[in-house]
C-alpha positions in Angstrom: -2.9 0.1 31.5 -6.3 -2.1 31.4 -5.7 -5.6 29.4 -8.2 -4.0 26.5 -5.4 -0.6 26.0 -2.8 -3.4 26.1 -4.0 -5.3 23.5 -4.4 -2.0 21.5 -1.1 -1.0 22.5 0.6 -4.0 20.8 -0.8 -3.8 17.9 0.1 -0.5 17.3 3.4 -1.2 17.4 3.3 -5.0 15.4 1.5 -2.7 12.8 4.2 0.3 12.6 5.3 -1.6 9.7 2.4 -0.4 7.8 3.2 2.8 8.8 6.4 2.7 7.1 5.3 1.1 4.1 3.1 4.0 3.9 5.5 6.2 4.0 7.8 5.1 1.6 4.8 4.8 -0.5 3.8 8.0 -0.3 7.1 10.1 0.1 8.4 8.1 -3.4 5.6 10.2 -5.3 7.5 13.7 -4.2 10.9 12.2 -4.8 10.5 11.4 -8.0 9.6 15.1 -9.0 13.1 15.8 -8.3 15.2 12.6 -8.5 14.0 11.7 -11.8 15.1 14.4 -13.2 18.3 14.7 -11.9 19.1 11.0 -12.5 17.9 11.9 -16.1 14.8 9.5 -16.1 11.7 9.6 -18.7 8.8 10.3 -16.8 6.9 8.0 -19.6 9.5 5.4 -19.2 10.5 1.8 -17.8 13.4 3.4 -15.7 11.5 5.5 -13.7 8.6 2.5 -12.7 12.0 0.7 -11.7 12.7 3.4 -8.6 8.9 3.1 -7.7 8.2 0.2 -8.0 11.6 -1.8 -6.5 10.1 -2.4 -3.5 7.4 -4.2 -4.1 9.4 -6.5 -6.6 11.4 -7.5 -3.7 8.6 -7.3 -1.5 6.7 -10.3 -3.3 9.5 -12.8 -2.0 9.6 -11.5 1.4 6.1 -12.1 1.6 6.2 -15.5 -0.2 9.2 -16.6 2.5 8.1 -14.4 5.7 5.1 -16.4 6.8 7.2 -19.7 6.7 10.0 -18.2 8.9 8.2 -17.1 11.5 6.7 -20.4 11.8 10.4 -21.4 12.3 11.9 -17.9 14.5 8.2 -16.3 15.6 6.7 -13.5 14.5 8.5 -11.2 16.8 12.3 -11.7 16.0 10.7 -11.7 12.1 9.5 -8.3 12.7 12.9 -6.9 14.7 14.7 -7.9 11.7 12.1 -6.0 9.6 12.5 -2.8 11.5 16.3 -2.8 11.0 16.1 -3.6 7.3 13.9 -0.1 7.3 16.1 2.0 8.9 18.9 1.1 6.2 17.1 1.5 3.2 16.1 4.6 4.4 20.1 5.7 5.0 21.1 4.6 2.2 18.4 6.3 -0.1 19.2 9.4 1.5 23.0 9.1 0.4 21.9 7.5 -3.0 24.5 8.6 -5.4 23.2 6.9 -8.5 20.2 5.5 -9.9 21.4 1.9 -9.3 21.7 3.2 -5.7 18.8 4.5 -5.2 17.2 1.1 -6.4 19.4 -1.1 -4.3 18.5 0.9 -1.5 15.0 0.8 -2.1 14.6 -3.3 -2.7 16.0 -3.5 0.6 13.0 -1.3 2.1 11.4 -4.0 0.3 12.7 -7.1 1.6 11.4 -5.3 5.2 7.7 -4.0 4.0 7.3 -7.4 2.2 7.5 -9.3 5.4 5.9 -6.5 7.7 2.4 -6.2 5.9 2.8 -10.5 5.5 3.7 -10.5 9.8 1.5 -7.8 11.6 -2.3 -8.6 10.6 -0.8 -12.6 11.1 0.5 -11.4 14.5 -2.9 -9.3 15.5 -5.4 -12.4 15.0 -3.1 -14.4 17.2 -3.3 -12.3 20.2 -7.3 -10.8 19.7 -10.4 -12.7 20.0 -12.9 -12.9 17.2 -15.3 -9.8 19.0 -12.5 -7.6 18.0 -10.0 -9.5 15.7 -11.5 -7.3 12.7 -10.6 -3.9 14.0 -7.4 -4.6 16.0 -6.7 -6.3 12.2 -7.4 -3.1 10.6 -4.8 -1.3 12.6 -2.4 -1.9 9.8 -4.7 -0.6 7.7 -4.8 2.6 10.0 -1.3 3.2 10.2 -0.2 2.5 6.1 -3.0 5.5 5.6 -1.3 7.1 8.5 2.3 6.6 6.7 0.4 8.3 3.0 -0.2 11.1 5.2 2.5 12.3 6.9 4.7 11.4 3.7 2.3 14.0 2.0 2.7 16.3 4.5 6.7 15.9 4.8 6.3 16.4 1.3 4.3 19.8 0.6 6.7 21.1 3.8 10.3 19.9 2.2 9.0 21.1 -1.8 7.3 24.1 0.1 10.5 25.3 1.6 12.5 24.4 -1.6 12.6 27.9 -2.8 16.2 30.2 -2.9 15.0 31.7 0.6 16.1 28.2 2.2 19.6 27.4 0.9 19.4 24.2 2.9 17.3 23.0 0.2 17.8 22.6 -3.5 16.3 20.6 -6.0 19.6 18.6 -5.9 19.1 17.6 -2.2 15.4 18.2 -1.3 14.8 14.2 -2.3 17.3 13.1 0.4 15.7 14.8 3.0 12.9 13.7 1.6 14.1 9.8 1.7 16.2 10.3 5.0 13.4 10.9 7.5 12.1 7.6 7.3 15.1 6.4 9.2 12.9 8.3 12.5 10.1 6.0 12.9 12.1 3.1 11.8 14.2 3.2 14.6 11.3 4.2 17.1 9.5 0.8 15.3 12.5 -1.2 15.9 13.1 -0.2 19.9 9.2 -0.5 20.5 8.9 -4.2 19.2 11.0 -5.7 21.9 8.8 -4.5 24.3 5.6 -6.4 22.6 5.1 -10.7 23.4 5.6 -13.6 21.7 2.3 -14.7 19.8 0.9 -17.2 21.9 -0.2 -19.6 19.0 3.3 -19.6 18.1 4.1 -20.9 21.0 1.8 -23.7 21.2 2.6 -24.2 17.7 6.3 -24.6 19.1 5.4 -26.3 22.2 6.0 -23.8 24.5 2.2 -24.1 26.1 3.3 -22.6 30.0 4.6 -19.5 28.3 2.3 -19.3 25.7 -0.6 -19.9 28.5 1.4 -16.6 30.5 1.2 -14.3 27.4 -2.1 -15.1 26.8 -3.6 -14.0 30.4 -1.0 -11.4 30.6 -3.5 -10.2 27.6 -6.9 -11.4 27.9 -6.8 -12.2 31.8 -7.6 -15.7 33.1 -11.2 -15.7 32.3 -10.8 -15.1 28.7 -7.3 -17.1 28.0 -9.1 -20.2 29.6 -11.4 -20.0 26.8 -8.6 -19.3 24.0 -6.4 -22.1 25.6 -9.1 -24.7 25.3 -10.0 -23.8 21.9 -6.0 -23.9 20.4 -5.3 -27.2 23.0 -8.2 -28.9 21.1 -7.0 -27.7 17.5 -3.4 -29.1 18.5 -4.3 -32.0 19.3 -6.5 -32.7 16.5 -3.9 -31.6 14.3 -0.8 -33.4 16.2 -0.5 -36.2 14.0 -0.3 -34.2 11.0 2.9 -34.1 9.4 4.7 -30.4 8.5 3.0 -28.3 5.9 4.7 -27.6 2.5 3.4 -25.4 -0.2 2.2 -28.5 -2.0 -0.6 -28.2 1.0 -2.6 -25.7 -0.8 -3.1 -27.6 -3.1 -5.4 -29.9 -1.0 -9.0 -29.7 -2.3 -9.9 -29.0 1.1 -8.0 -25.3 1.4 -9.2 -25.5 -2.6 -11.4 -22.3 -2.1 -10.2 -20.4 0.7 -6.9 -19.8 -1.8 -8.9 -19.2 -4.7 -10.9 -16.6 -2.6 -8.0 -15.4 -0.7 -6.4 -14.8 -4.7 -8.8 -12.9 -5.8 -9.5 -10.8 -3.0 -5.5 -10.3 -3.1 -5.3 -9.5 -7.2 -8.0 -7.4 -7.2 -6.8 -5.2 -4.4 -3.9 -4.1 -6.5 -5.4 -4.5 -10.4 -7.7 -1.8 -9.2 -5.1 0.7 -9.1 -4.6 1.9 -5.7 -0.5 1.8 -5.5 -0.7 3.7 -9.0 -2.2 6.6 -7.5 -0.6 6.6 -4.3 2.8 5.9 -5.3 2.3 8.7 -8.5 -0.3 10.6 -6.8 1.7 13.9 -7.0 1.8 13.3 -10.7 -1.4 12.2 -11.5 -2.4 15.8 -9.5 -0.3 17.2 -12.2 -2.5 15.5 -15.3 -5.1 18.0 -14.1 -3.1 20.8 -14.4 -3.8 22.8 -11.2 0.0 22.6 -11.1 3.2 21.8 -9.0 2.3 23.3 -5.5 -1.1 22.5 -5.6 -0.1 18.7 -6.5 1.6 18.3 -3.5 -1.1 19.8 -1.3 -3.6 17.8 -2.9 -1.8 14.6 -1.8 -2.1 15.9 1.5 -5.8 15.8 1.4 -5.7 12.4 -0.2 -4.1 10.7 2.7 -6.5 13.1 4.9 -9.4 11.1 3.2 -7.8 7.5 3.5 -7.3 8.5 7.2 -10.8 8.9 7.9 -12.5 6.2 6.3 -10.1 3.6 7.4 -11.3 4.7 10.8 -14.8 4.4 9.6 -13.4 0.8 8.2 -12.5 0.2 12.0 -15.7 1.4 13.1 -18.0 -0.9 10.8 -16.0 -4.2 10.4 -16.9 -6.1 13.3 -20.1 -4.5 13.1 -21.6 -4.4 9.9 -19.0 -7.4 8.9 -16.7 -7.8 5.9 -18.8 -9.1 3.2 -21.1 -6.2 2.9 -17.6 -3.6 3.5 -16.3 -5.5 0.6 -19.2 -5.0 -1.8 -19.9 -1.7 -0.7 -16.4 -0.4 -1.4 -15.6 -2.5 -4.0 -18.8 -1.0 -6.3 -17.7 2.7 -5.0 -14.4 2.2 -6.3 -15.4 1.1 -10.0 -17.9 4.4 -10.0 -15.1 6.2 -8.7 -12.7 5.8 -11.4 -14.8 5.3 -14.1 -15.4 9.1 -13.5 -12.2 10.0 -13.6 -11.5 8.0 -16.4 -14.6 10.5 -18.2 -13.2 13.5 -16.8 -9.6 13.2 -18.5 -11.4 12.0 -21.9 -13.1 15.4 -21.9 -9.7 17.1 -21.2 -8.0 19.2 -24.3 -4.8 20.4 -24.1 -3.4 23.8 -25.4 -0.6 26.5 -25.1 -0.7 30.1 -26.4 2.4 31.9 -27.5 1.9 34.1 -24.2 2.0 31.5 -22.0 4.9 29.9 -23.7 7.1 33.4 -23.3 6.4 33.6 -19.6 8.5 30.0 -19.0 11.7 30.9 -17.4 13.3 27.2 -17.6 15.9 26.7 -20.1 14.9 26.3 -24.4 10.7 27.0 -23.6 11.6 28.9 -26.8 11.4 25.3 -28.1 8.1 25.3 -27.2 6.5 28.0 -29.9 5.9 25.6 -33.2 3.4 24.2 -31.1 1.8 27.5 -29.5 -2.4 27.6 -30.1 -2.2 23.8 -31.1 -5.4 22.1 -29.8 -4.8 18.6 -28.7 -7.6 16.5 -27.8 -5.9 13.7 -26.1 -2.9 14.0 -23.2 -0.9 11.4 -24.9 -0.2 13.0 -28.2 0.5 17.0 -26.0 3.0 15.4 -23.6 5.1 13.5 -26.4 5.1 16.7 -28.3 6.3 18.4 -25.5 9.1 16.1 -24.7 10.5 15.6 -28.2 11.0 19.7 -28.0 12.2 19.7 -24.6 13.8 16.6 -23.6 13.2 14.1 -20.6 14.9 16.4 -18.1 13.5 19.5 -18.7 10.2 18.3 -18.6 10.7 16.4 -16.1 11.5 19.3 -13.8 8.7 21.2 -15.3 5.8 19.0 -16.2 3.6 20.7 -13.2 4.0 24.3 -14.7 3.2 22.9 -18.4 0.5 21.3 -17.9 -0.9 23.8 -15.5 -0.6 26.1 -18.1 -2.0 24.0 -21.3 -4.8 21.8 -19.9 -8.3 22.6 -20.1 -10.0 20.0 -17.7 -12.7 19.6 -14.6 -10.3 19.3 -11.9 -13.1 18.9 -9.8 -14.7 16.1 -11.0 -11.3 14.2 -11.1 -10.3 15.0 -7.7 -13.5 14.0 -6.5 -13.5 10.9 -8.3 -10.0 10.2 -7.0 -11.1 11.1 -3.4 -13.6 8.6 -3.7 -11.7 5.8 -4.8 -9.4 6.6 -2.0 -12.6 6.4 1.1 -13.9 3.6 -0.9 -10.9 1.3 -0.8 -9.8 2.8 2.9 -12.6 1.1 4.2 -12.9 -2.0 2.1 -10.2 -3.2 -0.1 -7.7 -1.8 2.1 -8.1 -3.2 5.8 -10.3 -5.8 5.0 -8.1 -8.3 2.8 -5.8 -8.1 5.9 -8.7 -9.4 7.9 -9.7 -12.0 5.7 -6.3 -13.3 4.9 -5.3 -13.5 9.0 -9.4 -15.5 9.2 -9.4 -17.9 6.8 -6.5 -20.1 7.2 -6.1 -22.6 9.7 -3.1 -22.3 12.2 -0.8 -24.7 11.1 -1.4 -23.0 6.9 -1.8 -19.5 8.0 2.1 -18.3 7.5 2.2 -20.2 4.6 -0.9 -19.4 3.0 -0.7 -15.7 3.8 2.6 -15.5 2.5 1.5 -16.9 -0.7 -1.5 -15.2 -0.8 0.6 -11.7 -0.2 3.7 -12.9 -2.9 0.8 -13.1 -5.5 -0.7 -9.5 -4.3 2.9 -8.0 -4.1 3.5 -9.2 -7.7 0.5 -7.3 -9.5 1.2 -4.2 -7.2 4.8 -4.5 -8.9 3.2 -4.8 -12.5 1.1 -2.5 -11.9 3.2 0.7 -10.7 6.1 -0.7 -13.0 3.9 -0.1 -16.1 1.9 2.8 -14.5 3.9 5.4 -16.2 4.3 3.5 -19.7 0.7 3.3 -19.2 -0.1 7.2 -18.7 2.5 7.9 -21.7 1.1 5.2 -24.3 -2.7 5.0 -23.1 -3.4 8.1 -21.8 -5.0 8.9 -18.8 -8.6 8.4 -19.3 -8.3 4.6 -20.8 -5.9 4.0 -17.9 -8.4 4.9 -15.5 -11.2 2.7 -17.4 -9.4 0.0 -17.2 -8.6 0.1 -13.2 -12.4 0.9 -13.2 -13.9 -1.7 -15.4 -11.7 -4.7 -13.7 -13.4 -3.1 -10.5 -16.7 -3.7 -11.7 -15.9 -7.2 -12.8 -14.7 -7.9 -8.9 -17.8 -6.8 -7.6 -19.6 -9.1 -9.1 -17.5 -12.2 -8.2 -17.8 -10.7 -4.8 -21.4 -10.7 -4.5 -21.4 -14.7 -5.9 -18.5 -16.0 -3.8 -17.8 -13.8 -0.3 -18.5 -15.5 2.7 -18.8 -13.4 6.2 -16.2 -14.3 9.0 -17.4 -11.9 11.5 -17.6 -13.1 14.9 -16.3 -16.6 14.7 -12.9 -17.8 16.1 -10.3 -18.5 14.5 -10.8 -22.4 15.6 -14.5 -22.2 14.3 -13.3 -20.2 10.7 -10.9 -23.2 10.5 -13.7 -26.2 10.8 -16.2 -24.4 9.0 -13.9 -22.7 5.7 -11.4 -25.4 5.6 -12.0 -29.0 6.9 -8.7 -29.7 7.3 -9.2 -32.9 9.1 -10.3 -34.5 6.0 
């Protein structure tokens, strides 16, 4: 294996963490159809944001603590512990036999996706150079899309072969399997990581030059690592005198706006709504009414989408740069949902009394005070429909309702959704990573990123926690105005604020960005 394949190598593995993030992410949107329900969860309510969005609660302290131990332990025992911590959540969801199960088991998923997204991009920029630091980077991009799709895919197989045919399968256990296979590539991610090096600035930031000096021409040859060695020796010993950074260091007016920028960039990737439709994708399929089975097909060809446009992310971003990525995507994304968020306020809702008597599932008879009632708005339909029903029934039947009553362009919403999906693959997505793992000097980076990452990892929370209260008490078109509207807003800071980092080192980034030395 040539030393450019090696390097690739590695950070495929480092950045399976993203691939499991991904799938959790993604298979949680299929659960749901079926463990709600049987946990007897409001779709609408706080309860069922809690199973969705555990993770990421958790996730925010990993991230906030992650950077700072590896510092201590290195990145790679970090990232061992990580891959164990996934293969038990992913038991224990499976055998989940309550809801306070099920959330347990998924906050320890957390605790290892948390510190995974925090580790590999921090890991990647140690052991690239700066000609390909942005696409190696963007690996963990690569494989979280990867994850969304085959979670989509195990999805429409598992609900596909639900039926009575497959007695293996009932609504009662389809979620399990569902949950269970993530143990697979957790414990294929947590026997490939002790084959991968140390990070070789961990080492000189431990003192352990000879081996670090090894790794590095192991990986780059001796050509190349002379120039990396020369260029981390001479940021050492510039910074030798420096006493041990605490959080209290970002303050310094000198990192000042390289956190500011590093906030915003991290904020805005989540306020713009990405982890609301990935992590309730299959039910925001279902808002269109095209219907259970079609939902779960569609997610499929989501995740397609962010596969192919994160490549085209990898492609561009040490080409074209990440400044012009950024604005690019980042003005794609607010047009994007700003026509979805038209497309649902044209939607009207409406069941005849034939459609009502061809429901099988148990009291549709409830249903018939409300036959050839036009409803203008989804908001004021679905709590109709749950006051006759209850949270259960719907819950299990939401796809077949709506399928039945809505009166929408499914087109235009899926396309707007498909576009917000290629337009944050190759910008929002892969390129905060890149950023984050650039702009902060060796002896901040863990600590900064793990900041920077906490921060992120709360408003994903917020956001997927209040996601369905959102849907139920907003409605879907102001829900999606608001993701694109704060959109807008960051492409505008954007085109005022973003620097470009492409093709710099990491040593240059440092004295140019930060000034640390003064």
């Amino acid at each position: 294996m040539n030393r450019k394949a090696y390097t690739i190598f590695i950070s495929f593995i480092v950045a399976l963490g993203g691939f499991l993030f991904g799938f959790d992410a993604g298979i949680i949107s299929g659960v749901m159809s079926f463990a709600g329900p049987e946990f007897n969860l409001d779709p609408g309510g706080v309860s069922w944001g809690w199973i969705v969005s555990a993770p990421s609660w958790i996730a925010m302290f990993a991230m906030l603590f992650s950077g700072k131990l590896s510092d201590t332990f290195g990145r790679k025992t970090i990232l061992i512990l990580v891959a164990f911590l996934y293969a038990i959540s992913a038991l224990l969801s499976a055998l989940a036999i309550s809801y306070e199960m099920l959330y347990i088991a998924r906050m320890i998923g957390g605790l290892a996706f948390g510190a995974a997204l925090v580790l590999a991009p921090m890991y990647i920029a140690e052991i690239s150079t700066p000609e390909n630091r942005g696409k190696l980077v963007s690996i963990q991009q690569l494989n979280i899309v990867f994850g969304f799709f085959a979670a989509f895919l195990s999805n429409y197989y598992f609900n596909k072969y639900n039926t009575p045919e497959y007695t293996f399968l009932t609504d009662e256990t389809v979620w399990r399997w569902m949950l269970g296979v993530e143990l697979i590539p957790a414990l294929l991610y947590f026997i490939l990581l002790f084959f991968v090096p140390k990070s070789p600035r961990w080492l000189y930031l431990k003192g352990k030059y000879e081996e670090a000096k090894t790794v590095l021409i192991q990986i780059h040859g001796k050509e190349r690592s002379a120039i990396e060695i020369k260029a981390i020796e001479h940021n050492i010993n510039t910074d030798k005198n420096k006493t041990p950074s605490t959080i209290k260091d970002l303050l310094k007016p000198s990192l000042r706006f390289i956190i500011v920028l590093g906030l915003i960039i991290g904020i805005l990737q989540q306020v713009t709504g990405i982890n609301a439709v990935y992590f309730y994708a299959t039910s925001i399929f279902k808002q269109t009414g095209i219907g259970t089975d079609a939902a779960f097909s569609s997610g499929v060809l989501l995740a397609v989408n962010s596969v192919i446009f994160t490549f085209v992310a990898i492609y561009l971003i040490d080409r074209m740069g990440r400044r012009p990525l950024l604005l690019i995507g980042t003005a794609g994304i607010a047009i994007s949902l700003l026509l979805c968020a038209y497309g649902f306020n044209q939607a009207t809702y409406k069941l005849t009394q034939e459609q009502i008597n061809t429901f099988t599932f148990l009291n549709s008879e409830k249903l018939l005070p409300f036959a050839d009632k036009v409803y203008d708005n989804d908001i004021d339909f679905k709590n109709d429909v749950k006051t006759a029903l209850g949270n259960k029934v719907y819950g299990k039947n939401d796809g077949a309702i709506l399928e039945a009553a809505t009166i929408i362009n499914a087109n235009l919403i899926l396309i707007g959704i498909l576009g917000f999906i290629a337009c944050f693959a190759f910008s929002l997505g892969p390129v905060m990573w890149v950023l984050l793992s650039e702009l902060y000097p060796l002896k901040y980076r863990g600590l900064a990123i793990g900041f920077i990452a906490f921060i992120n990892s709360l408003f994903s929370s917020l956001v997927q926690l209040i996601f369905p209260w959102e849907l139920a008490t907003l409605g879907n078109a102001l829900s999606f105005f608001i993701f694109g509207a704060i959109a807008l807003i960051g492409f505008f800071i954007f085109l005022k604020i973003l620097p470009e980092t492409k093709g710099k080192s990491l040593e240059a980034l440092e004295y140019e960005l930060a000034k640390t030395g003064n």
